[in-house]
C-alpha positions as CSV (number, residue, x, y, z in Angstrom):
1,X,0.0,0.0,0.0
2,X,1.1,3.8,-0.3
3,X,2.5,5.5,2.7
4,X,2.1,8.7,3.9
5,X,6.0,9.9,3.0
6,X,4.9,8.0,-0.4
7,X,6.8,4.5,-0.4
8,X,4.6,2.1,-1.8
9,X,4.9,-1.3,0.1
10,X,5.0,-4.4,-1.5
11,X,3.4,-7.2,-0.8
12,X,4.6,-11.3,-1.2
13,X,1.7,-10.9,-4.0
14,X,2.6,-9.5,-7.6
15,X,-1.2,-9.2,-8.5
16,X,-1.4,-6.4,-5.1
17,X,2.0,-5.2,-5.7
18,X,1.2,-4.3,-9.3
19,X,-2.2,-2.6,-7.9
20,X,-0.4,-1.0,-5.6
21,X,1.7,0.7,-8.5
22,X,-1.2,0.9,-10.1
23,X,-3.0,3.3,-7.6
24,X,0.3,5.1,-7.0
25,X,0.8,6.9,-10.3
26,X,2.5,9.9,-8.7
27,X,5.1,7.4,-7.0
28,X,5.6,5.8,-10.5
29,X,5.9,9.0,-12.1
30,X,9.3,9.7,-9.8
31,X,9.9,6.3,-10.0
32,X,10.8,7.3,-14.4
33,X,12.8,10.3,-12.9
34,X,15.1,7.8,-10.9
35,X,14.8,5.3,-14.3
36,X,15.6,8.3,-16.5
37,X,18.6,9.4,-14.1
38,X,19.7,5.8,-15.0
39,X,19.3,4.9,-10.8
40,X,16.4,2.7,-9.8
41,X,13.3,2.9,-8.4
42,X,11.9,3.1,-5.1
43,X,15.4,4.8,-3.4
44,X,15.0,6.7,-0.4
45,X,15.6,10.8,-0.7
46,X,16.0,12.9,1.9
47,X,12.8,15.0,2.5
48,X,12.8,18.6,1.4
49,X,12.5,21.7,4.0
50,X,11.4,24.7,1.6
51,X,7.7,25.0,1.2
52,X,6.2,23.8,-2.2
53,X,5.5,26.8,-3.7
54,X,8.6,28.8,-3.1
55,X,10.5,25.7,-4.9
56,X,8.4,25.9,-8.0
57,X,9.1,29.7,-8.2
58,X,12.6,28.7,-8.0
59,X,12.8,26.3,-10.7
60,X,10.7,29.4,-12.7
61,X,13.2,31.4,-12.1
62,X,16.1,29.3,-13.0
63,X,14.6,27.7,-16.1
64,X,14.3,31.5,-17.0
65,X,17.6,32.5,-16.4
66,X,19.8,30.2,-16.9
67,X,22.1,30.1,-20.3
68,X,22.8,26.4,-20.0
69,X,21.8,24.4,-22.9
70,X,21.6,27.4,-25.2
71,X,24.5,26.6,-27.4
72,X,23.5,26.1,-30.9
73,X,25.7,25.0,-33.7
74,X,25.0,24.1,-37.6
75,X,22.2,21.8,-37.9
76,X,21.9,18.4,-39.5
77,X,20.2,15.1,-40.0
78,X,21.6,12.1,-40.6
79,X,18.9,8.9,-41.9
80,X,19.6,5.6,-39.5
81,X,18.9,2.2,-41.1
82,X,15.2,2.5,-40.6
83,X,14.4,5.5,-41.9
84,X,14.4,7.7,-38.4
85,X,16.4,10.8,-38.6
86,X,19.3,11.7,-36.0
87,X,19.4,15.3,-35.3
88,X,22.8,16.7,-35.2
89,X,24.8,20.0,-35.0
90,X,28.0,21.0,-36.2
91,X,30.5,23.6,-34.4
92,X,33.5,24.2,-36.8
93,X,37.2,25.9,-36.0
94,X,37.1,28.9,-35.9
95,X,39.5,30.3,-39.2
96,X,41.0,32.3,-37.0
97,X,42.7,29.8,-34.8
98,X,46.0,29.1,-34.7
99,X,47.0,25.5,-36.3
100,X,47.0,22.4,-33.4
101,X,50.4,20.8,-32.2
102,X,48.4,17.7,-34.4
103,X,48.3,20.0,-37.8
104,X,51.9,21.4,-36.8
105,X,53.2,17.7,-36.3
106,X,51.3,16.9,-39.5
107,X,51.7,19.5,-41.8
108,X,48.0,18.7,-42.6
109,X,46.6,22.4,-42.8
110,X,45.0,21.8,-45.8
111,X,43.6,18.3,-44.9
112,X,40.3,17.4,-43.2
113,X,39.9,18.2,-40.0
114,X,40.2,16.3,-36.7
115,X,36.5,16.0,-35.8
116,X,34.9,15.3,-32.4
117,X,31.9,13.1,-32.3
118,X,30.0,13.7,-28.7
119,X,27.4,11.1,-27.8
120,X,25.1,11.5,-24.8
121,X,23.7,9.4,-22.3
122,X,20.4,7.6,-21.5
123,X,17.6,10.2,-20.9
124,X,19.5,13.3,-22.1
125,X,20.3,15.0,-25.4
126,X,22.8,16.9,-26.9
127,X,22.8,19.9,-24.7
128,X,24.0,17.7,-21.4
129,X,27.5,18.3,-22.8
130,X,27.5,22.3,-22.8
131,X,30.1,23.1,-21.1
132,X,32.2,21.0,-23.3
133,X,30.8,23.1,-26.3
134,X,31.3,26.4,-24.1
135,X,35.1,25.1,-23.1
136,X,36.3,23.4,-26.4
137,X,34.0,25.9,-28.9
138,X,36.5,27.0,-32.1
139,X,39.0,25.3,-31.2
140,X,38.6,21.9,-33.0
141,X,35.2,21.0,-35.3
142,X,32.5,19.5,-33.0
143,X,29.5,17.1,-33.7
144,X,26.7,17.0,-31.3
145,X,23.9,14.5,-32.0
146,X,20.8,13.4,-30.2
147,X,20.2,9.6,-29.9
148,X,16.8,8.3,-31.5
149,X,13.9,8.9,-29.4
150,X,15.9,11.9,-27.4
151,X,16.4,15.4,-28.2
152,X,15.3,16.8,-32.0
153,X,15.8,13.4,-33.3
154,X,12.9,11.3,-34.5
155,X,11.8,8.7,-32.4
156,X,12.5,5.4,-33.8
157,X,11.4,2.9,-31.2
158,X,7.8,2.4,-32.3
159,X,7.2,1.1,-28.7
160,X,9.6,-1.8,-29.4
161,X,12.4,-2.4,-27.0
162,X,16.1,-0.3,-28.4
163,X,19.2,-2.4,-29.0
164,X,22.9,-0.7,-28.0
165,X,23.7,-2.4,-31.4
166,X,21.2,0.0,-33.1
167,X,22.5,3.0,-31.2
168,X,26.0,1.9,-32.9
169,X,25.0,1.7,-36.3
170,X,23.3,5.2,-35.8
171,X,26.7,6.2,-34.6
172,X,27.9,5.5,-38.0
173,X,25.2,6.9,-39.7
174,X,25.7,10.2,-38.1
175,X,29.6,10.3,-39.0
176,X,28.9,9.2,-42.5
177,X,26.6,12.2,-42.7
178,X,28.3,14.9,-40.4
179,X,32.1,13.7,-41.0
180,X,32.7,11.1,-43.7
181,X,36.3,12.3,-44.0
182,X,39.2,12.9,-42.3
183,X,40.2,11.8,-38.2
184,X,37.9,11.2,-35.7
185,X,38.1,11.2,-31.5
186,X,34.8,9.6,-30.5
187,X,33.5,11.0,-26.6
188,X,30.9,9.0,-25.2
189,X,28.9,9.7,-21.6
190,X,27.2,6.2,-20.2
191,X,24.8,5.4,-22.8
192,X,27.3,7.2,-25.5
193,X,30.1,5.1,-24.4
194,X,28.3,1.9,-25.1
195,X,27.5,3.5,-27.8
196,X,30.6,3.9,-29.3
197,X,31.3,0.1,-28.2
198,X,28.7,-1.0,-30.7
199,X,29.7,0.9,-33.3
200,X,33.2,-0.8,-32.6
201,X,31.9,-4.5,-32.6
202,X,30.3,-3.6,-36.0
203,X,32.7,-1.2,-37.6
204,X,36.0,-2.1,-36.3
205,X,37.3,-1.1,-39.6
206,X,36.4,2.6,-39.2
207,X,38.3,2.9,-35.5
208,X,41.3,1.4,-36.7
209,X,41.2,3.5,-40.1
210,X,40.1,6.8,-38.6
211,X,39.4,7.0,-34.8
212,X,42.8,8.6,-34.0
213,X,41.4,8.7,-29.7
214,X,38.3,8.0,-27.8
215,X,36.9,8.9,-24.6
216,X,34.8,7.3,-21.8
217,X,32.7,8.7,-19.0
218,X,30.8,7.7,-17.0
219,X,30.0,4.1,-18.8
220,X,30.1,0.8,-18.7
221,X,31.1,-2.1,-20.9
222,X,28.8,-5.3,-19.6
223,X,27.2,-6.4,-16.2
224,X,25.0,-3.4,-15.5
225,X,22.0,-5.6,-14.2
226,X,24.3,-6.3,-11.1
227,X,24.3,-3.1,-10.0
228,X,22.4,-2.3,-7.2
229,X,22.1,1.4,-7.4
230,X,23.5,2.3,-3.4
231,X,20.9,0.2,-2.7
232,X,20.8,-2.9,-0.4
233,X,20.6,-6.0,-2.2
234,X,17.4,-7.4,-0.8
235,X,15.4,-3.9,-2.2
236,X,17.0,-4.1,-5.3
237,X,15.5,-7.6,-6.1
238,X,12.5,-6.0,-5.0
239,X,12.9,-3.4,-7.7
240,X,14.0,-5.9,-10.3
241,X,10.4,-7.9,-9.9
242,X,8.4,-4.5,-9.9
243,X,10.4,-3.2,-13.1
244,X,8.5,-5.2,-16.0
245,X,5.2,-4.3,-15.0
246,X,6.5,-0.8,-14.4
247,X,7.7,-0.6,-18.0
248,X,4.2,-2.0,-19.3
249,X,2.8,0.6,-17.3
250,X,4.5,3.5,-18.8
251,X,3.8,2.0,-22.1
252,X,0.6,1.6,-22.0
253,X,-0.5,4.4,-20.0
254,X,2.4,7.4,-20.6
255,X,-0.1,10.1,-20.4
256,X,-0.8,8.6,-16.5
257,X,2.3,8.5,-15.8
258,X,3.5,12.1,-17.2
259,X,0.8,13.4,-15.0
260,X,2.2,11.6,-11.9
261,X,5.8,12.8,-13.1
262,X,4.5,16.3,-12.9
263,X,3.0,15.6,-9.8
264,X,6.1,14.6,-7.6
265,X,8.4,16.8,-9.2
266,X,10.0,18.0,-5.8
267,X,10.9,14.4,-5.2
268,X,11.8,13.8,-8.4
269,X,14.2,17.0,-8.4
270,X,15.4,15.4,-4.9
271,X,16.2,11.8,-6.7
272,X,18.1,13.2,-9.9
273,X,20.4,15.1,-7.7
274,X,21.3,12.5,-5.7
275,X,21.8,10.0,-8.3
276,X,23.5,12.6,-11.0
277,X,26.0,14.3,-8.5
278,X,28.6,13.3,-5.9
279,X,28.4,16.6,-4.0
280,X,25.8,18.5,-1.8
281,X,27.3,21.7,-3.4
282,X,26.4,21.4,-6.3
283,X,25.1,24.6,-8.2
284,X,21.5,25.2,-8.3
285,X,21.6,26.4,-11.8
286,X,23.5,23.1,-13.1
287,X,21.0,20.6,-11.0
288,X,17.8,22.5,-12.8
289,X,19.5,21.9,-16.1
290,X,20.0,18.1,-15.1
291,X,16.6,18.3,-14.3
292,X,15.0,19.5,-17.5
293,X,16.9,17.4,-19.4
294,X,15.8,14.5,-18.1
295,X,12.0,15.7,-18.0
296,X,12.3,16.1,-21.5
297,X,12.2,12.2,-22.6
298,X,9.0,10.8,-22.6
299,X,8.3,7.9,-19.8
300,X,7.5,5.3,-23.3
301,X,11.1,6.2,-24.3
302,X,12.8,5.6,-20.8
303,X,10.9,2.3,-20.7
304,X,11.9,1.4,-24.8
305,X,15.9,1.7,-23.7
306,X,16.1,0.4,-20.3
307,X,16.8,-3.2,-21.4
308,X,19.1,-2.7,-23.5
309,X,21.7,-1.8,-20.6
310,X,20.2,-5.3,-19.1
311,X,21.6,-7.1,-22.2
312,X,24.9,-4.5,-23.4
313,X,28.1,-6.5,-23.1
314,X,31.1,-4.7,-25.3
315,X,33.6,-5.6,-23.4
316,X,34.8,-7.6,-26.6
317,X,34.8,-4.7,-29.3
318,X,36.9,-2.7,-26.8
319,X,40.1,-3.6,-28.1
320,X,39.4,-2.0,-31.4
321,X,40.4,0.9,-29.4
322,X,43.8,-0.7,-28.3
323,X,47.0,1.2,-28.9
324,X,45.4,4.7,-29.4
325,X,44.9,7.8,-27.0
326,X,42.0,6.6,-24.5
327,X,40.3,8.5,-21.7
328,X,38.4,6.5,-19.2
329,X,36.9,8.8,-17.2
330,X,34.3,8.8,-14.2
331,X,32.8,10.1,-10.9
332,X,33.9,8.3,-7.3
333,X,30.8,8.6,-6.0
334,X,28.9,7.3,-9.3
335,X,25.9,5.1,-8.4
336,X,24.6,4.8,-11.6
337,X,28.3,3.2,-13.8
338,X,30.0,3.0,-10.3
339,X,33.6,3.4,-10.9
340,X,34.7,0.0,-11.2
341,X,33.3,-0.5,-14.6
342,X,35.6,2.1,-15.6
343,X,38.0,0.3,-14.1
344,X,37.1,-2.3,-16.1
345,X,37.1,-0.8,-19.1
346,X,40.8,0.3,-18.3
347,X,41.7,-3.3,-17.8
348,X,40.6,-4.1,-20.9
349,X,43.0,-1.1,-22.3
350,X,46.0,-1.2,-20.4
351,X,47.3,1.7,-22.3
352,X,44.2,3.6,-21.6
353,X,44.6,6.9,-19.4
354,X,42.4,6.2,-16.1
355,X,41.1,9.3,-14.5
356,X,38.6,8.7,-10.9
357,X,37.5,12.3,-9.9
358,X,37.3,12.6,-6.3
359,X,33.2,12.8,-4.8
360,X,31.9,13.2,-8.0
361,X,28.6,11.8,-9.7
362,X,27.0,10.4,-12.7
363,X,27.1,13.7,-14.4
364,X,30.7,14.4,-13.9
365,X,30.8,16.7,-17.0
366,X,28.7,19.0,-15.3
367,X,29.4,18.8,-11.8
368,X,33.5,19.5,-12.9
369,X,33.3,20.8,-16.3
370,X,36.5,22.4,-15.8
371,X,38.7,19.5,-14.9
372,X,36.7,16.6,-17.3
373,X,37.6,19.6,-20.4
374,X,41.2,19.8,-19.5
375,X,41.3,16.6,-20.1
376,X,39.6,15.9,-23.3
377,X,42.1,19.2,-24.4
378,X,44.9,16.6,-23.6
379,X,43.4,14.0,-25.6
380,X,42.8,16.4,-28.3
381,X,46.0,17.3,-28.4
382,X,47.7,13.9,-27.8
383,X,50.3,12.8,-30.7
384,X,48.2,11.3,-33.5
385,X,51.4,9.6,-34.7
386,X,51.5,7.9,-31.6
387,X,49.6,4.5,-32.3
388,X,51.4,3.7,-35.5
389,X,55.1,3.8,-33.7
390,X,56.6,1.3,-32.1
391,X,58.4,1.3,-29.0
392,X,61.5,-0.6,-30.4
393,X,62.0,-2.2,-26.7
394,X,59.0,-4.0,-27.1
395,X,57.7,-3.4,-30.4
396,X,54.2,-2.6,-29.2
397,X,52.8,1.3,-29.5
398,X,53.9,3.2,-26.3
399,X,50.8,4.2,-23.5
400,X,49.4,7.1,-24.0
401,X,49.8,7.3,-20.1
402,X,47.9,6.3,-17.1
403,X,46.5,8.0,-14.4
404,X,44.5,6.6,-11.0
């Protein structure tokens, strides 16, 4: 049954439990804010001392104020396999800038240019990476592109259940159409990371022709459905049975559960900031902006991806990235891609740069925008040459250096 502080019990019985979720919409409509966040539902949030009314001036007043997620560059659409069109935007070098140390080294002025392909995570869009736009913005040509289903891209689910293989081979749509020539460093943020995984296991040929780095935040490479989410194990397996009839549920009745989204949205505020960031201190401003992102995908579309993170395992197409400039980046305090599956991932790429940011979240890029641009800069810069010499000790390609 629902409490008063809004947990909903449940009972030995699936048939009560799923009435109980039934009858507490506004519970399942946070519940898709912790989904959405990529956490889990039912997690306990602290309760919230500022009156209702003065926090929904508050989020007025930010949403109207605040610059973040402004930044527009040159649109385009790519067409995936199916027919649904991927929404992206170009940001070129500015022809003003000063050759890179890459161009100097290279003596390619007059050659394509390195390009930087930026794919988002689960539940966001292209916007959740502006202050790498903001940081890196003239310096080096920029694609941003919105995953099917999120953003200004078409939504290509048709209710079905979404594939990380899919999300690969949009990948590759999206650089056929926004950079079909010249080098590539791929930056991927949880879902983006897998992302660029798939388009790996499908398309080695195009990392080891043209992807001269990669980066990965905040992602994983296999073995997300053990993850329990800072919860303790026992209410996570109560979450696990609850989650397919929660997914029916926001299929089959969105429009409910938008309305009970709406509802809770102080708790839901509550759950994404303690599931996107590591710290308490977090700006105001950049916790809103989390916020709308995430209330910007539809509940159908949160419950159309959500397995495929049950079933993505990469960890084999990650050493088409072997013996190239890798960042492997993420938050201590990350509950949702906890940092051992970056560690992981740095296992699997020994050469691989490791970087574990002290009490930060999920959304690392936001909550240190600073520190994660410094080092994409590096990778930017990092000696293109590098993977095709040979240390002669060895006769392997040198590390491009690691970091813990």
């Amino acid at each position: 049954m629902s409490e008063a502080d809004g947990t909903v019990r449940v009972t030995g019985d699936d048939g009560l439990a799923a009435a109980a979720l039934r009858r507490g919409a506004g519970v399942a409509g946070a519940a898709v804010g912790v989904l959405a966040a990529g956490a889990a539902v039912g997690v306990a949030v602290e309760r919230l001392t500022v009156g209702r009314g003065m926090r929904r001036k508050a989020r007025l007043a930010l949403d109207s104020s605040g610059p973040y997620g402004t930044l527009r560059g040159t649109p385009g659409t790519a067409v995936a396999e199916d027919g649904t069109e991927l929404y992206y935007e170009v940001d070129e070098v500015r022809p003003e800038a000063a050759p890179t140390r890459r161009a100097r080294l290279l003596g390619r002025r007059t050659a394509p240019p390195v390009t930087v392909i930026f794919s988002h995570g689960y539940c966001l869009n292209q916007d959740s990476w502006h202050f790498q736009r903001a940081g890196l913005r003239g310096s080096v040509r920029m694609v941003f592109w919105d995953q099917r289903s999120h953003g200004r891209s078409g939504t290509g689910h048709g209710g079905e259940p979404v594939s990380i293989d899919l999300l690969g081979r949009d990948l590759k749509a999206v650089i056929d159409a926004a950079a079909p020539e010249g080098p590539l460093i791929l930056v991927g943020h949880s879902m983006g990371g897998m992302t660029m995984m798939a388009l790996a296991a499908h398309h080695p040929e195009l990392i080891a022709e043209r992807v001269i780095g990669a980066a990965f935040i905040g992602t994983s490479s296999g073995r997300i459905a053990e993850n329990t989410y800072g919860l303790p194990v026992a209410a996570m397996n109560v979450v696990r049975r609850l989650l397919p009839g929660a997914f029916r549920l926001m299929a089959a009745q969105p429009e409910m559960i938008e309305k009970g989204r709406r509802a809770t949205a102080d708790l839901f505020a509550g759950v994404i900031k303690r599931y996107s960031f590591g710290s308490r201190d977090v700006d105001p401003a950049v916790a809103r902006f989390a916020e709308r992102l995430i209330e910007g995908t539809p509940v159908d579309v949160v419950a159309a991806f959500y397995q495929a993170f049950v079933e993505h395992d990469k960890t084999g197409a990650l050493c088409a990235f072997d013996h190239r400039p890798v960042l492997v980046l993420a938050g201590e305090k990350d509950m949702v891609t906890p940092k051992e599956h970056s560690q992981a991932i740095a296992d699997a790429l020994p050469d691989a740069q490791l970087v574990i940011m002290p009490g930060m979240g999920h959304l690392v890029m936001m909550e240190q925008p600073a520190l994660v641009n410094e080092h994409l800069a590096e990778l930017i810069e990092a000696d293109p040459s590098r993977p095709a010499l040979e240390d002669t000790a060895s006769g392997s390609p040198p590390p491009y250096h690691r970091r813990i």
